[in-house]
C-alpha positions in Angstrom: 9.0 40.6 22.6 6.6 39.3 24.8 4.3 36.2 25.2 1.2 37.2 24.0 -0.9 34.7 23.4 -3.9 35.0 20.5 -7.2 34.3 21.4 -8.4 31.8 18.9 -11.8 31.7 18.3 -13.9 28.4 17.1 -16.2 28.7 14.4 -17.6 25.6 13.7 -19.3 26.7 10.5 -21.3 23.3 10.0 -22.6 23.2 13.7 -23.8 26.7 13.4 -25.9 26.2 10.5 -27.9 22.8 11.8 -28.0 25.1 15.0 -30.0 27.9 12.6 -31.8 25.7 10.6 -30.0 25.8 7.6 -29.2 22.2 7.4 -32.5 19.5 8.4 -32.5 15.9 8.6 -35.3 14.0 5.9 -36.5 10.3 5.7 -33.6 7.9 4.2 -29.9 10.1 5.8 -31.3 12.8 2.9 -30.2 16.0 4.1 -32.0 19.4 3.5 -29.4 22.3 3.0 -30.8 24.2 -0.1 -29.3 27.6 1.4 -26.6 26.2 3.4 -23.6 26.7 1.7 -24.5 30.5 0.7 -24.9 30.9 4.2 -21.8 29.3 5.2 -20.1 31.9 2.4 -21.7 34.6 4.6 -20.7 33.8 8.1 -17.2 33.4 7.1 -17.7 37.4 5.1 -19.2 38.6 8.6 -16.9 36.8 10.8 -13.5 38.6 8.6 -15.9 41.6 8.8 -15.9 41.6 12.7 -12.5 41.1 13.1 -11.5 43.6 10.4 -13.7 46.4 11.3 -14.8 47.4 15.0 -17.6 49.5 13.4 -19.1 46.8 11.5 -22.6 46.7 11.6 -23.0 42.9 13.1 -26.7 43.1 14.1 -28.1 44.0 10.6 -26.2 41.5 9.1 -27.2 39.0 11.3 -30.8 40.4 10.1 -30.0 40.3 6.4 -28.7 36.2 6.8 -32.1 35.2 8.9 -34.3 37.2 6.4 -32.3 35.2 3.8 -32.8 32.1 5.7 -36.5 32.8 6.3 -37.3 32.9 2.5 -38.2 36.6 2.8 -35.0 38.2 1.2 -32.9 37.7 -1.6 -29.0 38.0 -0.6 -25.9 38.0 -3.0 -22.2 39.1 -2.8 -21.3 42.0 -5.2 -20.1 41.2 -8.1 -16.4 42.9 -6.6 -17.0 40.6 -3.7 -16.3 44.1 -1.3 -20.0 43.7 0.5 -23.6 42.0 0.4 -26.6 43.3 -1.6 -29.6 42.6 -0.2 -33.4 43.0 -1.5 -36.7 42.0 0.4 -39.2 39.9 -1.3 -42.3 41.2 -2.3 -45.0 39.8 0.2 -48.1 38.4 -0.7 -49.9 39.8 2.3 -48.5 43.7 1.4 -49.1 43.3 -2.1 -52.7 42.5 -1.2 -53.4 45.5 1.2 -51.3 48.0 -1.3 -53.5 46.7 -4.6 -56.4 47.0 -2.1 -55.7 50.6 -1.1 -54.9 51.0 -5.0 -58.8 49.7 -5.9 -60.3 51.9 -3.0 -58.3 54.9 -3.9 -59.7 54.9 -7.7 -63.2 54.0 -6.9 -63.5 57.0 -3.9 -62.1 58.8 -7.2 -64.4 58.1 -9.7 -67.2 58.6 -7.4 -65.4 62.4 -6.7 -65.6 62.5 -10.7 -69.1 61.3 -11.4 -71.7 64.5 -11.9 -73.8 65.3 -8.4 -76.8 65.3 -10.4 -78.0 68.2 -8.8 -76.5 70.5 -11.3 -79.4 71.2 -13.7 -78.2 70.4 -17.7 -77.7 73.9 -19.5 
């Protein structure tokens, strides 16, 4: 046998989310973490995931968490706990253009629907 040595890598969980943001200082030693333990949940998943699977899909996980982290997706373990589900947000500013496009769309089609008046009444 020989003397292989393991690489061990550090993954100091709780200095990587105050890095990211997760986890902010307030007035009076309160400390803001509202999504910090999730995401600690979530690092660990990715980190067995990288180790696990060389094919692993690292950068759009890494997308999923900061989406997550950003308020602008919803992120949850399945129920089995074999993956993560992930669903955007709906966002004001495309629900606004898309109900705009919506109110244009039906008036240019009413107007296509209206008589020319230049058809004489039989």
């Amino acid at each position: 046998m020989g003397n292989k040595k393991e690489k061990i890598v550090t993954f100091n969980v709780l200095k990587l989310l105050e890095e990211e943001g997760y986890i902010k200082d307030g007035e009076d030693n309160i400390v803001h973490a509202e999504k910090a333990f999730f995401a600690a949940r979530v690092m660990r998943w990715i980190r067995t995931q990288v180790q696990e699977d060389p094919n692993f899909n690292l950068p759009a996980y890494l997308t999923m968490l900061m989406y997550y982290k950003l308020g602008t997706a919803e992120l949850e373990f399945k129920e089995d706990g074999g993956g993560l589900m992930y669903r955007m947000k709906p966002d004001k500013e495309m629900n606004e253009l898309v109900n705009s496009i919506i109110k244009s769309s039906n008036e240019i089609a009413a107007k296509a629907a209206e008589p020319s008046g230049s058809e004489e009444p039989t």
